[in-house]
N, C-alpha and C positions, 0 to 999 in steps of 0.2 A: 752319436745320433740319439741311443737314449737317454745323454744328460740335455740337450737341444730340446726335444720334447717335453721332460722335464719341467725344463725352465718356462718353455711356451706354457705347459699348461698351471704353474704356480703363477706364471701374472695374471694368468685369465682368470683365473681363482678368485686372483687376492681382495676383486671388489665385495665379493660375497661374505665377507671377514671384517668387514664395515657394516656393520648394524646397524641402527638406530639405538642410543640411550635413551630408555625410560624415563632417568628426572636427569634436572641439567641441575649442577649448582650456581647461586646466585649471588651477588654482590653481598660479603658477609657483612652484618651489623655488629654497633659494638655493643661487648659483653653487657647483659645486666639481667634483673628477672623476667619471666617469660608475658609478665603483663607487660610488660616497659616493649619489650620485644614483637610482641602483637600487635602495639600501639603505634609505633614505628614503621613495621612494617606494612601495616593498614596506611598511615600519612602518604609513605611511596605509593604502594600502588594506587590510592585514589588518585593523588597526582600526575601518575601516569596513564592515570584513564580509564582503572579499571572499577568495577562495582564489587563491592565487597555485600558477596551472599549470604555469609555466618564465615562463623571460628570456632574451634573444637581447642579444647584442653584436655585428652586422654587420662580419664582416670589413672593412678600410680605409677604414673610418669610424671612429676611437675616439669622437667628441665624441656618438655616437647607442646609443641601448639603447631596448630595447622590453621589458614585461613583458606576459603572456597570464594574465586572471584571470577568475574566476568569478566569477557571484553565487546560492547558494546557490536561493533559489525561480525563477529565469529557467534557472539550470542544469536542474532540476526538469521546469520545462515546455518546454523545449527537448526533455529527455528523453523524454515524452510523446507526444508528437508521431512520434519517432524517424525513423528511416532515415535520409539525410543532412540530414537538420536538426541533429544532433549537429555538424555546422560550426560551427552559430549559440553555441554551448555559451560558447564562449572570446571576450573584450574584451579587444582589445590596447591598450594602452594606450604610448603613446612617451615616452620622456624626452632632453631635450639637456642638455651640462654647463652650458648656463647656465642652467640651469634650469627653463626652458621643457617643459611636460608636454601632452600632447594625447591624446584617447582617442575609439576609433571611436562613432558617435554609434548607440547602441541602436535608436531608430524610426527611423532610414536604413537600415540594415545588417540588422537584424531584418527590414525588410517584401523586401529582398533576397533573404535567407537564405531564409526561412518563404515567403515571394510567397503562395498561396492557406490557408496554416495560419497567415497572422500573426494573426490574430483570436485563435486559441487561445494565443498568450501575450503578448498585446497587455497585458492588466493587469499582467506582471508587466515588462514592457520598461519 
């Protein structure tokens, strides 16, 4: 009986053992320096629709760069919502010269930002 309990209560558990990840990794680029790398990865995401805000290149790090982009209807309802919700506005997205690209993950960061108004842009996250 108490392996039966046990076991009931390890699967009722186990959804709470599923988190959310913070950054997702992203379709890796190929290797080169980290201008060619920003450059690149800036052509995809306008392509894909998004606005590119700024780009960071961390002092005494060269091998690291970050770009901050938009997405036109999340920008939208972000804006809605307003007052410091305007945080949630920007996806930063990271790039390494090997190519390796990683970007904060929307429903992590979003029920963060938003906490009691993520519902209002939960369709467009």
């Amino acid at each position: 009986m108490k392996r039966l309990f046990t076991a009931v209560c390890l699967v009722l558990l186990t959804p709470l053992s599923m988190a959310l990840a913070p950054y997702v990794e992203g379709a890796k680029l190929a290797a080169s320096d980290i201008g060619s790398q920003l450059n690149a990865l800036e052509t995809k995401l306008k392509a894909a629709g998004f606005t590119v805000l700024g780009r960071h290149t961390p002092e005494g790090l060269p091998q690291n760069a970050s770009l901050v982009v938009a997405e036109p209807s999340l920008q939208a309802a972000v804006a809605s919502i307003g007052g410091s919700a305007i945080v949630a506005s920007g996806i930063r997205v990271g790039v390494l010269a090997d190519g390796t690209v990683s970007y904060m993950n929307p429903a992590y960061w979003y029920r963060a930002y938003l906490r009691g108004n993520y519902g209002k842009a939960e369709s467009e996250v």
